[in-house]
C-alpha positions in Angstrom: 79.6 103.7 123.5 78.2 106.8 121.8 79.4 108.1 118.8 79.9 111.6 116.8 77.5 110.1 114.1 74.6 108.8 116.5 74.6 112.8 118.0 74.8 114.0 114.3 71.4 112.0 113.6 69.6 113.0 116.0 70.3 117.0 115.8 70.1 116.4 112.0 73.6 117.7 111.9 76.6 116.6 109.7 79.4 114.1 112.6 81.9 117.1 111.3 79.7 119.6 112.8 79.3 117.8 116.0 83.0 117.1 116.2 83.8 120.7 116.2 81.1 121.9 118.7 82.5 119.4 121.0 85.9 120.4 120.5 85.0 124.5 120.8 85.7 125.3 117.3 85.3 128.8 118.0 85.9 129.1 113.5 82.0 126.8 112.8 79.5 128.6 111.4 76.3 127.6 113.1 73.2 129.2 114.9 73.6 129.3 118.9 70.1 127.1 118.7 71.9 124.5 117.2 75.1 124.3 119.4 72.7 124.2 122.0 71.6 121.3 120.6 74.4 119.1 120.2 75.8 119.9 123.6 72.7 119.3 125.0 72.1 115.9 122.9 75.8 114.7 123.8 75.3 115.4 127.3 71.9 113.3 127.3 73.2 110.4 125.8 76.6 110.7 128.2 79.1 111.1 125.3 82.6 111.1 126.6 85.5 112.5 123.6 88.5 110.2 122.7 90.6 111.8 124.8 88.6 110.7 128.1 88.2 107.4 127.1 91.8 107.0 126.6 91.9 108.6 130.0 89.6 106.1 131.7 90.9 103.4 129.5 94.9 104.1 131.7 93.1 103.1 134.8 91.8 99.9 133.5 95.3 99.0 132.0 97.8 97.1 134.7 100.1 95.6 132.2 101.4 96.1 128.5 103.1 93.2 127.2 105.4 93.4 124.3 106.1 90.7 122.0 109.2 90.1 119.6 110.0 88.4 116.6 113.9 89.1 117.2 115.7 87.2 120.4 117.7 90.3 122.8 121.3 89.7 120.8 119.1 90.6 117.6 117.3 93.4 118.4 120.4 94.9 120.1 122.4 94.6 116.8 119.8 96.5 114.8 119.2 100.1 116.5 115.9 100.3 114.7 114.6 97.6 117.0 115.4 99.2 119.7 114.2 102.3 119.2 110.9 101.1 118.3 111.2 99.5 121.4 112.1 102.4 123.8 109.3 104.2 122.1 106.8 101.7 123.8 108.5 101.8 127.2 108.5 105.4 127.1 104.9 106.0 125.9 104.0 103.1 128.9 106.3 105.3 131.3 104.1 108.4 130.5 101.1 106.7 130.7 101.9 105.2 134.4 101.6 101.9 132.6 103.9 99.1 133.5 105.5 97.3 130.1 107.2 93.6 129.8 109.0 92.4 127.1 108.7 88.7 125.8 111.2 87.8 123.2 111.9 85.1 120.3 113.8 82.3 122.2 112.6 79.4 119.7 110.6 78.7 122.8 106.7 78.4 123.1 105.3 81.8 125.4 103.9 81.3 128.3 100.6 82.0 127.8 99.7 83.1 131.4 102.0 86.2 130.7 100.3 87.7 127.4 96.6 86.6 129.3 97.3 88.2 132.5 98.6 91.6 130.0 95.8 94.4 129.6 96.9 94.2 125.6 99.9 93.1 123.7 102.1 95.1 121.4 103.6 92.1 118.7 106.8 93.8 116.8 107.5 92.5 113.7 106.4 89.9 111.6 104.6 86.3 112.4 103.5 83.7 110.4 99.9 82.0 110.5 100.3 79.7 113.5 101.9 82.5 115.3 99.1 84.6 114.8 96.4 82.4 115.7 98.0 81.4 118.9 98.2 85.3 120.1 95.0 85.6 118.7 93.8 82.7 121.2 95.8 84.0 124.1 95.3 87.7 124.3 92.6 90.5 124.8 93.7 93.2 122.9 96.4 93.2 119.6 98.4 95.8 118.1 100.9 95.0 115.5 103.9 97.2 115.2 106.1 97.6 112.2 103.6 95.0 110.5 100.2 94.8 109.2 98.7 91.4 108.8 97.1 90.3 105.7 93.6 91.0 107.0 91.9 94.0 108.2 90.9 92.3 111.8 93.6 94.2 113.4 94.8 97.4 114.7 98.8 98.1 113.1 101.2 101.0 112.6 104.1 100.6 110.2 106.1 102.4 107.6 105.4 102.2 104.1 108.6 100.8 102.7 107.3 100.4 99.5 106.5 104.2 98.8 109.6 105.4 101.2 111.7 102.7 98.9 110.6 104.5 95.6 110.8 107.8 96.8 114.6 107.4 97.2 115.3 106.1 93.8 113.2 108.2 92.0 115.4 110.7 93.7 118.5 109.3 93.1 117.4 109.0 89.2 116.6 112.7 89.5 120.2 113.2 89.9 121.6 111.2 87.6 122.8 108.5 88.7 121.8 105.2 86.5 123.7 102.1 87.6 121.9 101.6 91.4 122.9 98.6 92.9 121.0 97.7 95.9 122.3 95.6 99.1 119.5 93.8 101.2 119.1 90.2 103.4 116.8 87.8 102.7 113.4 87.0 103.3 113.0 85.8 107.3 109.6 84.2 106.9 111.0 81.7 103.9 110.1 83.7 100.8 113.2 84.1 98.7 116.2 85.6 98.2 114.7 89.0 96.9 111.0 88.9 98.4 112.0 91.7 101.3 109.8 94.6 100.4 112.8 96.6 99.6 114.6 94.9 97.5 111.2 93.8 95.4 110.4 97.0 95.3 114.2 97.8 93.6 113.7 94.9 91.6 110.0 95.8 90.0 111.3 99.8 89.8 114.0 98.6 88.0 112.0 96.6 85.7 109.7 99.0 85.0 112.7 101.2 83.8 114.0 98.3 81.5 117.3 98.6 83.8 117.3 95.5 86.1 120.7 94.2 86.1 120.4 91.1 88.5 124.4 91.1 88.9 123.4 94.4 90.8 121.2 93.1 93.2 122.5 90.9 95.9 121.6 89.8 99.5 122.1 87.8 102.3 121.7 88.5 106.2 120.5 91.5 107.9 124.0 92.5 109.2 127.2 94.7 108.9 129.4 92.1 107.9 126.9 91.0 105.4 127.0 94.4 103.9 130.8 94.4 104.0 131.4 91.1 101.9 127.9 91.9 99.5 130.2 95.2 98.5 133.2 93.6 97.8 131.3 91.2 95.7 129.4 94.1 93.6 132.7 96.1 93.4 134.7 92.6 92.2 132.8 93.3 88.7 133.9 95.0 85.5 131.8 97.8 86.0 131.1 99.5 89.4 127.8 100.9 90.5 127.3 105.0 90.6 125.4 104.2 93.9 124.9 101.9 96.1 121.3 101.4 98.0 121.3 99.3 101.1 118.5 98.0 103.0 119.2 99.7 106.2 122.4 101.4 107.6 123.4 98.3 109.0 124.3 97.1 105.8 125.7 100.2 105.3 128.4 100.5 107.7 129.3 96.8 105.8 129.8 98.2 103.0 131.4 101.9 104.1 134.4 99.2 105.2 134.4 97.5 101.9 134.6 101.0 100.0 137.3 102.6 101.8 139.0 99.1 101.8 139.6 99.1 98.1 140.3 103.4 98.1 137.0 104.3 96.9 135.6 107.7 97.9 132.3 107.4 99.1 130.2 110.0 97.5 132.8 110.3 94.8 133.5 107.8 93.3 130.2 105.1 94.5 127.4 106.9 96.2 125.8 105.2 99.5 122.2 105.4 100.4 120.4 103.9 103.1 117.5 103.3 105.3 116.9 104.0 109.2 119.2 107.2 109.8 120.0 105.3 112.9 122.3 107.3 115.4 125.5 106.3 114.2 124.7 107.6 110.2 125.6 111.2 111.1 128.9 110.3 112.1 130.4 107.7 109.1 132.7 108.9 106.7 131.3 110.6 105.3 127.7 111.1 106.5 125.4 108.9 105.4 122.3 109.7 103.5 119.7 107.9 104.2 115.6 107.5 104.7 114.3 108.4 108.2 111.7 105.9 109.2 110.2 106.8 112.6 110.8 103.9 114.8 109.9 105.1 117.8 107.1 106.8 116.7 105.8 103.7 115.7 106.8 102.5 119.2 104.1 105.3 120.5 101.5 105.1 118.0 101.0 101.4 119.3 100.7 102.0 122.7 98.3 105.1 121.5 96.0 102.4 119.5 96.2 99.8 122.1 94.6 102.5 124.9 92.0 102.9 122.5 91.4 99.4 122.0 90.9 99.3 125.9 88.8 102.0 126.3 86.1 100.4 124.0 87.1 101.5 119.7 85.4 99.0 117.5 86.7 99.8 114.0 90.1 98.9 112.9 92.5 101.6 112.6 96.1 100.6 110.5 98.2 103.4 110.9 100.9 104.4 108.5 103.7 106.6 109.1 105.4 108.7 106.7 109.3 109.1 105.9 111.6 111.5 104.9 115.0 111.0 103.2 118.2 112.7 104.8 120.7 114.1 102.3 124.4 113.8 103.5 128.0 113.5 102.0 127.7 109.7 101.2 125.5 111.2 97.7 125.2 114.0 95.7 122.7 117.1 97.3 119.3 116.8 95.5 119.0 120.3 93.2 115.4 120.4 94.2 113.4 119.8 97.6 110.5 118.0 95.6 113.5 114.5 95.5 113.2 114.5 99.1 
């Protein structure tokens, strides 16, 4: 497969100049001779653009399988799951690209289902026996919502450690300085506190000589986890001015704890969250809370994995950004910079 930088070398050209030629860049700054030259060098060496080997790489695909680490009752209780999910079918469906799902039934997969695939979509995190099997068993890998500890593979995830600071340096900004912070723990066997959240709490914390461990708790990823991690926090002598929980889930948990013992939420203990799942808008009141792009996730993998099939070499892990919500569950930030 040609590239931009093979073209560049032989015009003696920079690859951004090529680029722009062969995307009309009517704004570039070059002679007509040379112009000439790089349409006429990418036409010699049969350079196709991304965007038509993506294209031919949609004929060449029959089947997308997607992989999860949650079972269907799990990923049906956490609507960030399923977004993700939808956006994979969705991006499939534009694509004329059939999709199947394979979920996390404690059983071994059937390895005839992820070989037959064009390219597997694995959600989630799996452990290093996990990852050498799908390594064995299928053509082409893209992780979503996780990025294995090696750069051998294509990924797209959130950053929760920057989208987690982002929201307590903000909640700082306004003043609030006991933030407690309600998570689950670790699913791969890691501890109590080793989610990336809540280490990420814990090390800000630290940092700030204000880690209070009585302030940090966690459990299971679920709303009645959230509800009885609240009730245990508000049980002390002194009461958080906010709490941060790992996902609005957790959330909803502790909403019912809160209103339970006559709190006012937003008043009396501040909520903040993660997700902004659909439900967030409509608590009592509205939730505030960091808006990570699940579905967009959900695309950007099937995006990477046409790539893959259309011929890309080099590793691409993908990163989406995040952007924190402000509702009635917190105080309104007094500048846009805290969000």
């Amino acid at each position: 497969m040609v590239t931009l930088r093979e073209i560049a070398k032989a015009v003696g050209v920079s690859s951004g100049t090529v680029s722009r030629v062969l995307n009309f860049d009517s704004t570039l700054s070059v002679t007509a001779e040379t112009r000439r030259a790089i349409i006429e060098k990418a036409e010699s060496l049969n350079y196709e653009t991304p965007r038509n080997r993506v294209r031919k790489a949609e004929r060449k695909v029959g089947k997308i399988a997607l992989v999860h680490f949650l079972s269907p009752d799990q990923e049906l209780s956490d609507p960030y799951y399923v977004a993700l999910r939808l956006g994979v079918e969705r991006r499939c469906h534009s694509h004329g690209i059939e999709s199947t799902k394979l979920y996390n039934t404690n059983a071994l997969l059937n390895p005839s289902v992820v070989r037959n695939a064009s390219g597997v979509i694995v959600v989630g995190a799996y452990d290093e026996t996990g990852l050498e099997w799908l390594v064995r068993h299928c053509r082409h890998l893209v992780f979503a919502d996780f990025s294995p500890a090696s750069d051998e593979f294509d990924s797209v995830q959130n950053d929760f450690v920057l989208a987690t600071l982002k929201l307590l340096n903000a909640l700082s900004a306004m003043d609030y300085r006991r933030i407690a912070f309600l998570g689950w723990e670790s699913s791969r066997g890691r501890g109590a506190f080793a989610e990336v959240r809540c280490h990420t709490y814990i090390e800000w914390a630290k940092q700030r000589g204000q880690f209070d461990p009585d302030l940090c708790l966690t459990d299971r990823n679920s709303e009645e986890s959230g509800y009885h991690l609240a009730r245990k926090l508000l049980s002390g002598t002194k009461r958080p001015d906010v709490i941060v929980t790992a996902n609005d889930n957790v959330a909803v948990g502790a909403y019912r704890a809160l209103h339970e013992l006559g709190l006012k939420i937003g008043e009396d203990v501040a909520v903040a969250s993660f997700n902004d799942i659909s439900v967030a808008q409509f608590l009592h009141p509205p939730l505030s809370t960091v808006r990570l792009p699940a579905e967009e996730i959900g695309e950007a993998a099937v995006d990477l994995l046409l790539e893959r099939v259309a011929g890309r070499k080099i590793v691409k892990r993908v990163v989406l950004g995040s952007q924190i919500i402000w509702r009635g569950s917190t105080r309104k930030p007094s500048s846009s910079k805290t969000g």
